[in-house]
C-alpha positions in Angstrom: 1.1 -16.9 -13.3 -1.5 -14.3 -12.2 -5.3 -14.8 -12.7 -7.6 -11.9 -12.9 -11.0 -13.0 -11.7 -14.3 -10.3 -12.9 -17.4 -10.7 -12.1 -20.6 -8.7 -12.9 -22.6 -6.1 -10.2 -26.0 -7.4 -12.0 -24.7 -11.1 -10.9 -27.4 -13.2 -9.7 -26.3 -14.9 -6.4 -27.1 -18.9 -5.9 -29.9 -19.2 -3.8 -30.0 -21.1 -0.6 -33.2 -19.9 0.6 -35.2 -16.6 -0.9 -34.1 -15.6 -4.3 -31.4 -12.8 -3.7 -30.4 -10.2 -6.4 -27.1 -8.6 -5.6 -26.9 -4.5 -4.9 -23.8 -2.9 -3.8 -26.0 0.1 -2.9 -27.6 -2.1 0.1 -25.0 -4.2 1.1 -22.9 -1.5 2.5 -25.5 0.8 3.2 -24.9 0.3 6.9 -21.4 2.1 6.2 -23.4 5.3 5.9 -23.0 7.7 8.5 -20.1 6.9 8.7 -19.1 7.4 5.4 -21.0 9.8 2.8 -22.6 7.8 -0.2 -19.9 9.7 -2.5 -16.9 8.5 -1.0 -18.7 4.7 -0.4 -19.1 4.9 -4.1 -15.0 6.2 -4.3 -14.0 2.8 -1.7 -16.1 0.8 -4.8 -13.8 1.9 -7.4 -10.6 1.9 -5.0 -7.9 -0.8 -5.8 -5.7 -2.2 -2.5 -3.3 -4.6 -3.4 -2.2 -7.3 0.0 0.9 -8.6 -0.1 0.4 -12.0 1.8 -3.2 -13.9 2.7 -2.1 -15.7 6.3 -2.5 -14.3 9.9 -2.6 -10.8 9.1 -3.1 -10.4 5.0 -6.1 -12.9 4.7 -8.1 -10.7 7.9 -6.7 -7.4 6.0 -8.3 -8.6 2.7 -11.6 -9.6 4.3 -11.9 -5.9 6.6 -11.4 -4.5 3.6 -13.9 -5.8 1.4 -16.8 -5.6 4.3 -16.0 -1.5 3.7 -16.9 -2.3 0.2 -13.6 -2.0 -1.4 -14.1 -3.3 -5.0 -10.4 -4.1 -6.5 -7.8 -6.0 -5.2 -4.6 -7.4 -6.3 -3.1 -10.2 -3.5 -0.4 -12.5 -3.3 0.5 -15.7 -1.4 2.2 -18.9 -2.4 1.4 -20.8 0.1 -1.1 -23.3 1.0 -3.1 -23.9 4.5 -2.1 -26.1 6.9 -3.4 -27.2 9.9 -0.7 -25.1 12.1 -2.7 -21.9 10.8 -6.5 -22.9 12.1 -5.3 -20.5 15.1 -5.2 -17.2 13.4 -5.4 -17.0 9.7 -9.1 -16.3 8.0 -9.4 -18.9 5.6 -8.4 -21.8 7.7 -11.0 -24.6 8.0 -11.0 -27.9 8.0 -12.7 -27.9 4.6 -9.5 -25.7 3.0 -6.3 -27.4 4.2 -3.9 -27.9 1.2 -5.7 -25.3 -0.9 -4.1 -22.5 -2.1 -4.3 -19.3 0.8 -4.4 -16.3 -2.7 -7.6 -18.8 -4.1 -9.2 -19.4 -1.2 -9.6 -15.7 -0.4 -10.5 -14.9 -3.7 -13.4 -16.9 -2.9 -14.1 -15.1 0.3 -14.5 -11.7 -1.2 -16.5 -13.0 -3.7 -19.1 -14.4 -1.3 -18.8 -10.9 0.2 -19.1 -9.0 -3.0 -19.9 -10.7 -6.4 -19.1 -7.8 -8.1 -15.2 -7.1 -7.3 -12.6 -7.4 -8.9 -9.5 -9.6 -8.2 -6.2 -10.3 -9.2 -5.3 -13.0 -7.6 -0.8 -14.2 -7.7 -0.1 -17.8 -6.3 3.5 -17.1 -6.4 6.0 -15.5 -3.9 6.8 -11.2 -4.9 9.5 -10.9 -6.2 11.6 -8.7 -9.0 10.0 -10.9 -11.9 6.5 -10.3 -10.7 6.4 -7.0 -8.5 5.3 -4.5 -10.9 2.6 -6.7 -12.1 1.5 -6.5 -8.1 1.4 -3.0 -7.8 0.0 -1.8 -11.2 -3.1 0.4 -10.3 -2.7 0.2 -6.6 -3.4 2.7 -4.9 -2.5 1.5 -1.4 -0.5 -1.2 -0.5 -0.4 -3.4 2.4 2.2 -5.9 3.8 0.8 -9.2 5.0 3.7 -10.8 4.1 5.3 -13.8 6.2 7.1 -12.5 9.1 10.6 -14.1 8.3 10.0 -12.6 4.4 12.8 -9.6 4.9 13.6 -9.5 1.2 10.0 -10.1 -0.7 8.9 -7.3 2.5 11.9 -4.3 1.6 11.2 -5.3 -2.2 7.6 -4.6 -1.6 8.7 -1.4 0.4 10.8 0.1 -1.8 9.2 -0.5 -5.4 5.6 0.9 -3.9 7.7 3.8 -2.7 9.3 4.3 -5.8 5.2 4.6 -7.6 4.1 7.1 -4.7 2.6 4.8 -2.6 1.8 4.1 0.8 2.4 1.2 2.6 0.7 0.2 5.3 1.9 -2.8 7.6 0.6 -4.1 10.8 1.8 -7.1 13.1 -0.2 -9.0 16.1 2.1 -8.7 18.8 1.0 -11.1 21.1 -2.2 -10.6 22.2 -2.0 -6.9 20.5 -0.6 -4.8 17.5 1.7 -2.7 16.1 0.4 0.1 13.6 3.3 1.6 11.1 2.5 3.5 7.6 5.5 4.8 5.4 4.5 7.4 3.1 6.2 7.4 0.0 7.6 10.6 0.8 9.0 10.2 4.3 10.8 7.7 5.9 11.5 4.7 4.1 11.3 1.2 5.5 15.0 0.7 5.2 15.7 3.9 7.4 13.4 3.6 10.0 14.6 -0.6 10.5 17.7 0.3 9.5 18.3 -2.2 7.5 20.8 -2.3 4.7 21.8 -5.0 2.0 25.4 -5.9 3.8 23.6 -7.4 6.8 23.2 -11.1 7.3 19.0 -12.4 6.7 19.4 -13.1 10.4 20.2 -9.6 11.4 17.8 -7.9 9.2 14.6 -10.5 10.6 16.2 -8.8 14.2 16.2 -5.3 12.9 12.3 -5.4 11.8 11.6 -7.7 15.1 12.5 -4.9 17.3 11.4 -1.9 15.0 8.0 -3.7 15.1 7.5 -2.9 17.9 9.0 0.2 19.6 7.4 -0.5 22.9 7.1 -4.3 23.9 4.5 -3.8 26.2 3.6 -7.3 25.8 6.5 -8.8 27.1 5.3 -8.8 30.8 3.0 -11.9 29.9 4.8 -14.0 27.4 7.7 -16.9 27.6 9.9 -15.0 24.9 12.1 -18.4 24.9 9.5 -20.0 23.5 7.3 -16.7 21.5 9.9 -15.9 19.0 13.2 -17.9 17.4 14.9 -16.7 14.4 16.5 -20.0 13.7 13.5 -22.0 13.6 11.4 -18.9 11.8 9.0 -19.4 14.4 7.0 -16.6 15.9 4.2 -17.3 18.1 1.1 -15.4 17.3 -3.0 -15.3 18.2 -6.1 -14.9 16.4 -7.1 -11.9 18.4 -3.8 -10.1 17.6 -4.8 -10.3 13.7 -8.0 -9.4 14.1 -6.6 -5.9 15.9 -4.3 -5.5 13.4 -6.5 -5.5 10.7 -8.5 -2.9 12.3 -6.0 -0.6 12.9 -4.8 -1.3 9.1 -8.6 -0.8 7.8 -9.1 2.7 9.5 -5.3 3.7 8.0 -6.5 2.6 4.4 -10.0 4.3 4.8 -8.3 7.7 5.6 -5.3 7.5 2.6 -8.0 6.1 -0.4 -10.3 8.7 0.8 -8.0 11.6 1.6 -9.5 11.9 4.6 -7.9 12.4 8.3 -4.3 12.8 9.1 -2.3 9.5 8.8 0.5 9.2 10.9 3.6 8.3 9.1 6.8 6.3 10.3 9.2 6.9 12.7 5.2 7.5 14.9 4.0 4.2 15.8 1.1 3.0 17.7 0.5 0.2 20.0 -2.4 -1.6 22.0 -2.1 -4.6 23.4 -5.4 -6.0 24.7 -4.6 -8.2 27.6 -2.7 -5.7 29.3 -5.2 -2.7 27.8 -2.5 -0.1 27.2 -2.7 2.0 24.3 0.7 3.4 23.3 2.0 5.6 20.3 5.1 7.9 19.8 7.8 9.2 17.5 10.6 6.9 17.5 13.6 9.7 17.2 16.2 8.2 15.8 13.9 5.5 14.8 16.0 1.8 14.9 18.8 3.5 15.8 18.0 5.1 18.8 20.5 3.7 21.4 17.4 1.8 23.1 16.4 -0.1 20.2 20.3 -1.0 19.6 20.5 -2.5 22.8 17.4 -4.0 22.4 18.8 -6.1 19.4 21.8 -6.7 20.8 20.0 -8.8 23.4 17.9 -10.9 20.5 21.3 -11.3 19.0 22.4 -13.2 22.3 19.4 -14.6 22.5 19.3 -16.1 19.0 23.1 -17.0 20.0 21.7 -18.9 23.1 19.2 -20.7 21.0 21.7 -21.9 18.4 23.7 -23.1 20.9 21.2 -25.3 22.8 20.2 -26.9 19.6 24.0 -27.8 18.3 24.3 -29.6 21.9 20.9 -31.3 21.6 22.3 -32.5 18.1 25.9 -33.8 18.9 24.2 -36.1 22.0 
């Protein structure tokens, strides 16, 4: 079941040291200049809904409500573990075992008393999605990278309400930026993905359409950085936290109607270690004879894998 979780903007905060009553006005006021007071006061009444609070959805969430973002709706079923303490925002010692949608909930709040949450610890589905999106205005995937269904669900319903959908992956130690406009290319197209494919091929498809340029391959034992068998991808703290900037600026410029957002089959990349920036038009998007040759080699290599683990299993 979904919670909704109010609270006041005259809320009196606990005090730990000096009395402290809570204004919205001053805790952002540092955004000014960069944004006018009017359209501050439009990112207080917006409403983002995050699909997803782990590596990337839990830093999205928190970037977001620094701007001063006042209503969210976000989803996660899942609770932390001590694999996550690497990347994912709310993992501490102090949360393991608590629930990722709750525990985020209670970030914002200690960032700003007075928004708004509605908070879903349960998976998206077709029971629950337009629950998610009602009065969204953007939406953004944070969802598990090995989530192919809950992600083109996500995809096509916001599309279907006029949406945009903005997603981001850490790539390494870097990030892929994609937005779909609900009147462009869809996510199916540009992945090309379609329902007859096997799980397996469609994790493949939106592997390599993640990221059009794998500039980050020069530095990284792809072995041991990415196995569809296992669901295991290998990812790093600093790769969210780019991600979540390049997600932020995105969601600044649709909410306010400000600045031109690129929209799939363009792409942008950066990867930090190597410091190359990179963005494009992918013509033909996934099925542009590079990227099908591209999966055709994670096909082997998921082949390979599979393979090496029936042999470990039969000695």
């Amino acid at each position: 079941m979904a919670s909704v979780l109010e609270h006041s903007s005259d809320l009196e905060l606990e005090p730990t040291g000096p009395a402290l009553a809570w204004n919205y006005e001053e805790a952002f006021s540092r955004n000014i200049g960069l944004l006018t007071p009017i359209e501050q006061d439009r990112l207080r009444r917006s409403h983002v809904a995050i699909a997803g609070m782990g590596g990337v959805g839990g830093v999205h969430l928190a970037t977001l409500a620094r701007h001063g973002i006042g209503r969210f709706t976000i989803a996660d079923p899942d609770r932390f573990e001590l694999a996550n303490m690497n990347r994912q925002y709310g993992a501490r010692t102090d949360t393991i075992g608590s629930q990722k949608a709750e525990v985020m909930a209670d970030e914002v709040r200690r960032i700003n008393p007075e928004a708004v949450l509605r908070v879903f610890n349960e998976p998206i589905g077709d029971e629950n999605i337009d629950a998610f999106l009602k009065d969204a205005e953007v939406v953004i995937d944070g969802l598990d990278f090995f989530a192919i269904h809950a992600r083109r669900l996500l995809f096509r319903e916001a599309r279907r309400r006029g949406l945009w959908v903005l997603t981001s992956g850490p790539h390494a130690f870097g990030a892929t930026l994609l937005c779909f406009s609900p009147h462009g290319m869809s996510f199916d197209d540009y992945f090309d993905i379609h329902d007859g494919m096997s799980e397996g091929e469609q994790i493949i498809a939106f592997a390599v359409g993640g990221s059009p340029r794998p500039i980050h391959l020069a530095y990284l034992d792809f072995k041991k950085f990415f196995s569809v068998g296992e669901r295991r991808s290998a990812s790093a703290g600093l790769g969210c936290q780019l991600a979540s900037g390049l997600v932020a600026a995105e969601a600044v410029k649709v909410l306010l109607e400000r600045g031109r957002v690129r929209a799939a089959p363009c792409y942008l990349q950066f990867d930090a270690y190597r410091q190359k920036l990179v963005k494009g038009r992918l013509l033909g998007a996934n099925r542009h004879p590079a990227q099908r040759l591209k999966r055709w080699w994670l096909r082997r290599l998921r082949a390979a894998q599979a393979a090496r683990s029936a042999n470990t299993a039969s000695r």
